[in-house]
C-alpha positions in Angstrom: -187.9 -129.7 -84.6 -184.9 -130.5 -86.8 -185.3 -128.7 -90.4 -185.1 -130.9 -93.4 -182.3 -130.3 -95.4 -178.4 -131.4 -93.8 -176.7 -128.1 -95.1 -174.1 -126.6 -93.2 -174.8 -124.5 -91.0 -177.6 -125.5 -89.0 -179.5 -122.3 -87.9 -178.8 -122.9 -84.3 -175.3 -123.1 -85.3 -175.2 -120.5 -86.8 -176.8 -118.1 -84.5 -175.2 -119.3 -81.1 -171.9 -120.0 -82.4 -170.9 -118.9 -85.9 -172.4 -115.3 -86.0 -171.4 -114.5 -82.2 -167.5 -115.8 -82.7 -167.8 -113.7 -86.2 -168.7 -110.6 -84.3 -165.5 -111.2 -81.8 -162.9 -111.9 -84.5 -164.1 -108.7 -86.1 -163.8 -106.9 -83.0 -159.9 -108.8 -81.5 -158.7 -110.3 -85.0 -158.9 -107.9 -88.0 -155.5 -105.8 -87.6 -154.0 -109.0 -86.1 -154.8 -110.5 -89.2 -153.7 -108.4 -91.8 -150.5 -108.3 -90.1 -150.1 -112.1 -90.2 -150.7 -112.0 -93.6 -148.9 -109.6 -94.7 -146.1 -110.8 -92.9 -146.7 -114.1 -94.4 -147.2 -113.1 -97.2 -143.5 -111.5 -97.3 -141.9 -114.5 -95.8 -143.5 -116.9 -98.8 -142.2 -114.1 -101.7 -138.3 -114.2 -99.6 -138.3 -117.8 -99.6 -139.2 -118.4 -103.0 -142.4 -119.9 -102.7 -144.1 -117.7 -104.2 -143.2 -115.1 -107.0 -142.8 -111.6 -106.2 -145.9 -110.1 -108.8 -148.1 -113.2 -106.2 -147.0 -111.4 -103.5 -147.4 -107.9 -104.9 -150.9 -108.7 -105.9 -151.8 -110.4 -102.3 -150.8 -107.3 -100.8 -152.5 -104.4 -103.3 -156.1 -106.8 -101.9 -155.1 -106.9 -98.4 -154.7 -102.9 -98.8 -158.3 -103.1 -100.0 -159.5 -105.1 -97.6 -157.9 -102.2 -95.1 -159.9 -99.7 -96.9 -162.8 -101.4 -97.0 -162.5 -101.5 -93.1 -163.7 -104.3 -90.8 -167.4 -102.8 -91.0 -167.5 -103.7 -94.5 -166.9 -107.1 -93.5 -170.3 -108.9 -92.9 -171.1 -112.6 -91.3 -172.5 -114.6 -94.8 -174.0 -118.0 -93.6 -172.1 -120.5 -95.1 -168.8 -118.6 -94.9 -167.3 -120.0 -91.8 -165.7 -117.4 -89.8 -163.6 -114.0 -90.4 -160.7 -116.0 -91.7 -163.0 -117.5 -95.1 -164.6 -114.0 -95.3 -161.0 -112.2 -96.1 -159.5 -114.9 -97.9 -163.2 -115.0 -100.3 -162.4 -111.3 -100.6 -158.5 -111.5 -101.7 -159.5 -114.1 -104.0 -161.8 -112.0 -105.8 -159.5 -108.9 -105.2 -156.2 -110.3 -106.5 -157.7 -113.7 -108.7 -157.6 -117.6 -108.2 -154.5 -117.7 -109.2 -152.5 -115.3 -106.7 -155.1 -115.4 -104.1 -155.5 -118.8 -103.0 -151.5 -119.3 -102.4 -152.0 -117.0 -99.4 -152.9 -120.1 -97.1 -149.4 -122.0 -98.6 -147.8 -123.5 -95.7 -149.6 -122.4 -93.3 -153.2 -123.6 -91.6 -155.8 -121.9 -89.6 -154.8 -123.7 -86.7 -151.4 -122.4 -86.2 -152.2 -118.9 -87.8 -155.6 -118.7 -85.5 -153.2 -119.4 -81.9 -151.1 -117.0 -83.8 -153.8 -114.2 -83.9 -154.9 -114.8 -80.1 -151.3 -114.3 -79.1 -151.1 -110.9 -81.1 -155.1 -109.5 -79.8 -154.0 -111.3 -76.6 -150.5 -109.2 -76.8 -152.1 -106.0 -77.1 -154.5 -106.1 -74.4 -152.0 -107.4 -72.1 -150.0 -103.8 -72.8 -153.2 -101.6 -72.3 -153.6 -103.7 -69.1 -150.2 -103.1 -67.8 -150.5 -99.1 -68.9 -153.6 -98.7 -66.4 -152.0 -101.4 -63.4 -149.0 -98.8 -63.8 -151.1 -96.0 -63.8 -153.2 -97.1 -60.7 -149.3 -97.7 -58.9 -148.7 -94.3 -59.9 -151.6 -92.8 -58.4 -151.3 -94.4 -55.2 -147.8 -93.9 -54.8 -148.5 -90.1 -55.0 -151.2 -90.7 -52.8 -149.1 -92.4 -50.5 -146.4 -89.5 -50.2 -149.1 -87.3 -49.0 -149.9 -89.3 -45.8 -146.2 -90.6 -44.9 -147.4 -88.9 -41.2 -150.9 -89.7 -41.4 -151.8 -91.7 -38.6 -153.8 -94.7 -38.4 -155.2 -97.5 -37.0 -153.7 -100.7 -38.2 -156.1 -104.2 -38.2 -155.1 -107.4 -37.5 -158.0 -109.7 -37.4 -160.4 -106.8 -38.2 -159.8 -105.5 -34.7 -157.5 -102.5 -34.4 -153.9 -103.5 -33.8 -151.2 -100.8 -33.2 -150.4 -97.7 -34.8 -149.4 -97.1 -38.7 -149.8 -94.6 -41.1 -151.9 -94.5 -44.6 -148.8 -94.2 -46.2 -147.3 -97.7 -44.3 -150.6 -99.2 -45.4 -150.6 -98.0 -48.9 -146.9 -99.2 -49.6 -148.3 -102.9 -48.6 -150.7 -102.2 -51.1 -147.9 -101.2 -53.8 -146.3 -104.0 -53.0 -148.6 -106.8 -54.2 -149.4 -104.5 -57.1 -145.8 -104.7 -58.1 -145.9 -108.8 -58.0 -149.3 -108.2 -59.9 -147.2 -106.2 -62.7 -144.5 -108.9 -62.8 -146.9 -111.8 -63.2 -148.4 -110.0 -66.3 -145.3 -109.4 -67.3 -144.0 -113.0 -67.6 -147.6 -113.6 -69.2 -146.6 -111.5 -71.6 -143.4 -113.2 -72.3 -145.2 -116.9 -72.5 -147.4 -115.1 -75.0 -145.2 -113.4 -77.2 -143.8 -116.2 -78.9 -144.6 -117.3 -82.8 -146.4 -120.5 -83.5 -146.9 -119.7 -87.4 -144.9 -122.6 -89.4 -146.8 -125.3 -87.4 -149.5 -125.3 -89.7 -152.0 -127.9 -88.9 -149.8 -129.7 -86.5 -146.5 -131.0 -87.7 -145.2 -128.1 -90.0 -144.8 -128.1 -93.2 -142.6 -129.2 -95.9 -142.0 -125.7 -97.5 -139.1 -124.4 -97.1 -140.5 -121.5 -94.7 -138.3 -119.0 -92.6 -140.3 -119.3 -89.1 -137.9 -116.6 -87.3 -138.8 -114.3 -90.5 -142.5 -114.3 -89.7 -141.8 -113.8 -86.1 -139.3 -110.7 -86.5 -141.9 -109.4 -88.8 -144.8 -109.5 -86.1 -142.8 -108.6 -83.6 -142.7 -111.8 -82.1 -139.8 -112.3 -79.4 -139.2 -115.9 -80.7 -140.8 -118.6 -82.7 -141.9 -122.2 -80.3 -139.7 -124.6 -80.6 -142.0 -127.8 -80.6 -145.1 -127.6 -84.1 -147.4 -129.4 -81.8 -146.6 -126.8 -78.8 -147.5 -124.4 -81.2 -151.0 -125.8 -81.7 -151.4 -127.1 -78.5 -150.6 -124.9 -76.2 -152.3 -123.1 -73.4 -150.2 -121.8 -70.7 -150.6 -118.3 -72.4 -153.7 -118.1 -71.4 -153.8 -119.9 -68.2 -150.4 -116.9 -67.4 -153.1 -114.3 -68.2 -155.7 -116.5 -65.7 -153.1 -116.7 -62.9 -152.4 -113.1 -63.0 -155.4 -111.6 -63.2 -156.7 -114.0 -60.2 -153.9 -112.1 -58.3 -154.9 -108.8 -59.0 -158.5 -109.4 -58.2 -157.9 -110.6 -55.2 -155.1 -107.8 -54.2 -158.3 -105.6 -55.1 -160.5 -106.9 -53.8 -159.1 -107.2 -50.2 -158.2 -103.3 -50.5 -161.6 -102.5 -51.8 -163.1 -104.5 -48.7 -160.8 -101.5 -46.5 -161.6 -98.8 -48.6 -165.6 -99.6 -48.1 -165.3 -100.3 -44.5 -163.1 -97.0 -43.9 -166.4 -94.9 -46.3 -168.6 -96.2 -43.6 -170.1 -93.3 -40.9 -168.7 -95.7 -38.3 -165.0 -95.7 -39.6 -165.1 -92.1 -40.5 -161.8 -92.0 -42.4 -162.0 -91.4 -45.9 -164.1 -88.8 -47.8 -165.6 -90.7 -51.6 -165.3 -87.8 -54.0 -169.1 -86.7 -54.8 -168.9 -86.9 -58.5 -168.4 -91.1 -57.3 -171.9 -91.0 -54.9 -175.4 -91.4 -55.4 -177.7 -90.0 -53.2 -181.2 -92.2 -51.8 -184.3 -91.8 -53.6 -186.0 -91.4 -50.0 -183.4 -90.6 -47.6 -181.7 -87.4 -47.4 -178.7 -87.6 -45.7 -177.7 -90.9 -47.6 -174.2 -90.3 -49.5 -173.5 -93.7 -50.8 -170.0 -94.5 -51.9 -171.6 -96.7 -54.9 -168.2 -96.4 -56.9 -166.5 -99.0 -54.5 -170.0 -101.1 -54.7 -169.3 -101.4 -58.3 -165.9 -102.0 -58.1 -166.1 -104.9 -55.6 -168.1 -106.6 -58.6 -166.2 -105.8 -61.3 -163.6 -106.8 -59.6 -165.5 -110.5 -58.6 -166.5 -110.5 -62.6 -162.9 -110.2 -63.9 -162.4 -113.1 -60.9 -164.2 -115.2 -62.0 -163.5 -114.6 -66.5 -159.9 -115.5 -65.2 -160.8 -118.7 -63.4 -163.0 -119.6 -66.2 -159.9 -119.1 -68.4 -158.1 -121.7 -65.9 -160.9 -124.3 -66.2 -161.5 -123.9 -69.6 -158.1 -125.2 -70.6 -158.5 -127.7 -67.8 -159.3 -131.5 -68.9 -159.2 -130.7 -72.7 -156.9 -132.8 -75.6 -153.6 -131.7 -76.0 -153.7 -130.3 -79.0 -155.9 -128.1 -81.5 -159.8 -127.5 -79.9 -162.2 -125.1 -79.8 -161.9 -124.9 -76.5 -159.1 -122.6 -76.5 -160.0 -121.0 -79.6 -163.7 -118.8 -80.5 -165.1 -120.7 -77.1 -162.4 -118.7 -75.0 -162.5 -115.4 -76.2 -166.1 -114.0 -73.9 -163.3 -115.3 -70.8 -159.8 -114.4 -72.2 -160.2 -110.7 -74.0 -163.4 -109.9 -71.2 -161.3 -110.4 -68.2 -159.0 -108.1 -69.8 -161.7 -105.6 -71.0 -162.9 -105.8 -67.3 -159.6 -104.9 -65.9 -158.9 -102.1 -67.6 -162.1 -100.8 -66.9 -161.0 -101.5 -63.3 -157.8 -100.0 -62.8 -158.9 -96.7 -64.6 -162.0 -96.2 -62.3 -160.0 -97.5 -59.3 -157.0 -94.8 -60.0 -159.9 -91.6 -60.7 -161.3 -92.7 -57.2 -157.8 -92.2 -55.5 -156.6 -89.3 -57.4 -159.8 -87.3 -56.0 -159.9 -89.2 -52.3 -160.5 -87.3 -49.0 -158.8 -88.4 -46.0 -160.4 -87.1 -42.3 -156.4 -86.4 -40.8 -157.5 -85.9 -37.7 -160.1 -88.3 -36.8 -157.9 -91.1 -38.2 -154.8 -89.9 -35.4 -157.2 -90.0 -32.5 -158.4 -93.7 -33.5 -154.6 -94.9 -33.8 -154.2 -94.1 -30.0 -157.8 -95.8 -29.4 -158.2 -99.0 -27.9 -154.7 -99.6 -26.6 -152.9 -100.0 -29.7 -150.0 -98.5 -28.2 -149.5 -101.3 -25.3 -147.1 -103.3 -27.2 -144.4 -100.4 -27.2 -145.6 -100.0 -23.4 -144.5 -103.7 -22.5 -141.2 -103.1 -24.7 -140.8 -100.4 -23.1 -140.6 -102.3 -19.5 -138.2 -104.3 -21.1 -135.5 -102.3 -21.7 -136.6 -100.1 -19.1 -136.5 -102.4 -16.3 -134.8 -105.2 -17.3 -138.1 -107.7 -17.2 -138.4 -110.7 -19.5 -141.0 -109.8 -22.1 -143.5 -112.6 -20.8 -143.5 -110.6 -17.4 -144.0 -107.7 -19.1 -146.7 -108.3 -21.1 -148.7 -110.0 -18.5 -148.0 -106.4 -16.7 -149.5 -104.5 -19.5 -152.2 -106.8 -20.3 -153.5 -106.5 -16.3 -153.4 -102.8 -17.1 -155.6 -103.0 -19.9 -157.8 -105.3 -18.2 -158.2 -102.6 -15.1 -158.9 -99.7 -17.6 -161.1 -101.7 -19.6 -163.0 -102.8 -16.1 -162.9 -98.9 -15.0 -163.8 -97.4 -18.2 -160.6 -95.8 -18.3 -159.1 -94.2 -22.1 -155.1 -94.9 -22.5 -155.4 -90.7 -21.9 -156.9 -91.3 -18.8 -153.6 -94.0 -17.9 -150.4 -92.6 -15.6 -147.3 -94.4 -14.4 -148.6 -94.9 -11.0 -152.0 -96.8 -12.4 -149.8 -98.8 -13.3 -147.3 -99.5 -10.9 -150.6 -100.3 -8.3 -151.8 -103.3 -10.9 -148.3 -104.7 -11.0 -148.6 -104.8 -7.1 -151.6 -105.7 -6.4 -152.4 -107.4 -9.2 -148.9 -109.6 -9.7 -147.4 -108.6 -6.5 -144.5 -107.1 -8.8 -142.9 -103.5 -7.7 -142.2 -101.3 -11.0 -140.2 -98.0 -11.4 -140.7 -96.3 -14.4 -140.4 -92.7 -15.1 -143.4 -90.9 -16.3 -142.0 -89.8 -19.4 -141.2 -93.0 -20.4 -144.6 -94.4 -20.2 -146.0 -91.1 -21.6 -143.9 -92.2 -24.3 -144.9 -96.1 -24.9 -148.1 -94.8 -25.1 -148.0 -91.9 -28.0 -149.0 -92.9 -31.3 -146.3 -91.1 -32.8 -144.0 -91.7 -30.6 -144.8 -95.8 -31.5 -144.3 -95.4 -35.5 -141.9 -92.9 -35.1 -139.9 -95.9 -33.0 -140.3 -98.5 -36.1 -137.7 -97.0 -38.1 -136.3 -100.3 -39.5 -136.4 -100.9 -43.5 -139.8 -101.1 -44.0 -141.5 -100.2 -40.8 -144.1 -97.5 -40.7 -142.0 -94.8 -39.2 -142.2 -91.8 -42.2 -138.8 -92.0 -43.0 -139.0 -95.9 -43.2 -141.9 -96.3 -45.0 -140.8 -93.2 -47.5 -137.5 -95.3 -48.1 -140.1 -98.1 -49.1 -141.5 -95.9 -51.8 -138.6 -94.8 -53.4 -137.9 -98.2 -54.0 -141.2 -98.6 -55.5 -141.3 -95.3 -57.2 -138.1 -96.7 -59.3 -139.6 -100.1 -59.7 -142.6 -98.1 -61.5 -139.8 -96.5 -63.3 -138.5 -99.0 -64.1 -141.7 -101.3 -65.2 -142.6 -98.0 -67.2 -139.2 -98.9 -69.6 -140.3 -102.2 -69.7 -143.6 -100.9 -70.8 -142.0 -98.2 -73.4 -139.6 -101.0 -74.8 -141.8 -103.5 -75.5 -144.0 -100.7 -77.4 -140.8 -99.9 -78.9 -139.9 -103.4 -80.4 -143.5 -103.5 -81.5 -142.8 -100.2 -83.6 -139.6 -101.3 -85.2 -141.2 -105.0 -85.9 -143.7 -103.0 -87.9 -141.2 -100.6 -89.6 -139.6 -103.7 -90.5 -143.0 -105.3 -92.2 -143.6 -102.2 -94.1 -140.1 -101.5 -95.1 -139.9 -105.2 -96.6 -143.5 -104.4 -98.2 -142.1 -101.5 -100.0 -138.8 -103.3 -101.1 -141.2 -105.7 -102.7 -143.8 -103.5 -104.3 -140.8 -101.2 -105.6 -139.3 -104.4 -107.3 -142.7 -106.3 -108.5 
């Protein structure tokens, strides 16, 4: 039943959205905040819009508010959101006078997108810390088992030959993309909308690059209702974090499979399993159980980011604003916790050696060298060949024969009698086709899984991580000197108040 009165806000309101979104811009928007308006406040005091002792006294109560901390900041009913609660505070702090001219050309809406982009910005770098980290760890990882040998799979059936490290430098690879992609997010995001104000700007004479050198902003948009409007810094962050879940999650689907008693290949540190309530002998891997969902969670925050911003207005909504933030800074939260579980789980990971070499030999992976091999052997076109090799699988398969239990003349009596075709191969040669080693050893081309091959791979990736490490270090960098900057410019004002 609807209450009486028509005061804002209803209770409803105010318990399902007003308090929740209060809680979140506590949590995401308090530092961002006093940054922006500190920085806005500078920018008004150096364009002459406001006097320097304004200025001076805006930032003594936004040192305050510091103080006071973001605890000290409770949800009022009646006082909107976080923005309303800090501006009632430097009101009373510095007086009507200088506190109300805090909110001079500017709005919420453009200084709200602006505090997305600068929680957004932050997260984005903790994100790319622990993807990096998790490259790092399998790379090192990787260098261990350049000669491990191993079954590869193409349509879940075992294919040919490879090693873990071969494997693991795929892996890398769409990691790498992964870090590019939030990379490029991060460069959509990382650009100022403050000056927009509501929508069209304002007719202050503002400095918009000032404000954005001050936060550490890359650039300012170009376009007021951009500013306000935009979304494609979120849907970057949706688009990239689809990517890594599913690069995750398809490795995560290997890494459970090769846990299994079946697969026998990896060993699930035990400080990662649980152990049945009932049975035994049960050591269940439940680490890769629970990063199979986390990894479906952040999935489906970043596709919810995606539809979200789908079918709205362009321009300012809530839609992109409080409503986003449970999809935009969780999927973020969710990753982190991701790549930071997934990179302890490889930096203790067992790896059976042994059993892992004698199922790359198992079930004829090695035939495709064999019918190469025939090829340049014996000059046979490699349809011939293969229809040679596939009859010999056939007749071992019908026998019950291993590829160990195969010799030269096995198959020189199925090309006879089976295709009427008279073969001369030397024994050593079709000892050879049908080694393991000998078959990675053979793919020696740039990016093949012979050791040398695939370890030329992973320098290339190791200075890639290198190099995405600078990028990481820079950016953290400019950040540093934007703030210098602000506080520098604080103190030239406060000195001179």
């Amino acid at each position: 039943m609807a209450r009486a009165d028509s005061s804002f806000p209803h209770p409803l309101y105010d318990k399902f959205v007003l308090q929740p979104f209060f809680a979140d811009a506590k949590l995401y928007y308090f530092a961002p905040m006093l940054a922006a308006n500190r920085a806005h406040a500078v920018m008004l005091c150096k364009c002459g819009i406001i006097s320097r002792e304004n200025a001076a006294a805006l930032l003594d109560a936004l040192a305050q508010v510091e103080a006071l901390g973001v605890d000290g900041l409770s949800y009022r009913a009646g006082v909107e959101d976080l923005f309303f609660a800090i501006e009632n505070e430097l009101i009373e702090l510095a007086g009507t006078a200088h506190g109300g001219n805090l909110q001079l050309a500017r709005s919420r809406n453009d200084l709200g997108y602006a505090l997305t982009r600068l929680a957004l910005r932050a997260l984005l770098l903790e994100t790319l810390d622990d993807l990096l980290s998790l490259r790092e760890s399998l790379h090192e990882f990787s260098f261990l088992h350049l000669r491990t040998l191993m079954p590869g799979y193409t349509h879940t059936q075992p294919a040919q030959p490879t090693t873990l490290a071969h494997y693991m430098a795929g892996v890398l690879a769409g990691l790498a993309r992964d870090t590019a992609r939030l990379q490029f997010a991060w460069a959509t995001n990382n650009q100022s909308p403050l000056g927009a104000a509501a929508l069209t700007g304002t007719a202050f004479p503002i400095d918009r690059e000032l404000s954005a050198r001050l936060l550490g902003f890359d650039g300012v948009m170009h376009s007021t209702y951009d500013s306000i409007g935009a979304s494609d810094n979120l849907t970057d962050v949706s688009g990239a974090l689809s990517s890594l879940a599913v690069n995750l999650s398809r490795f995560t689907k290997d890494m459970l499979f090769w846990a299994t008693q079946e697969s026998g290949a990896i060993r699930i540190h035990s400080s990662f399993l649980q152990i049945s309530s009932i049975m035994p002998q049960k050591r269940n891997p439940v680490v890769l159980e629970h990063l199979r969902a986390r990894i479906s969670r952040m999935l489906v925050q970043a596709q919810g980011i995606a539809l979200q911003c789908h079918n709205i207005p362009f321009g300012d909504t809530q839609d992109i604003e409080d409503e986003i933030f449970p999809l935009l800074f969780g999927s973020l939260e969710t990753a982190k916790a991701i790549l930071q579980l997934y990179a302890a789980v490889m930096d203790t990971l067992g790896v059976n050696v042994q059993h892992l070499r004698a199922r790359a030999a198992a079930g004829f992976t090695t035939v495709t060298e064999l019918a190469d091999t025939l090829v340049r052997e014996c000059g046979l076109p490699f349809r011939r060949a293969h229809s040679i090799v596939s009859a010999l699988v056939s007749h071992a398969q019908a026998e019950g024969l291993s590829p160990a239990d195969l010799t030269v003349e096995t198959l020189r009596q199925v090309a006879a009698n089976r295709l009427g075709l008279e073969i001369s191969l030397a024994d050593e040669a079709f000892q050879r086709a049908l080694d393991p080693q000998a078959f990675v050893d053979s793919r020696s081309l740039y990016g093949g899984a012979a050791p040398a091959a695939t370890g030329a791979v992973l320098a290339t990736q190791h200075r890639q991580i290198q190099a995405d490490r600078q990028w990481l270090n820079d950016r953290h960098n400019a950040l540093t000197t934007a703030n210098q900057l602000l506080q520098d410019e604080i103190a030239a004002l406060l000195t001179t108040a």
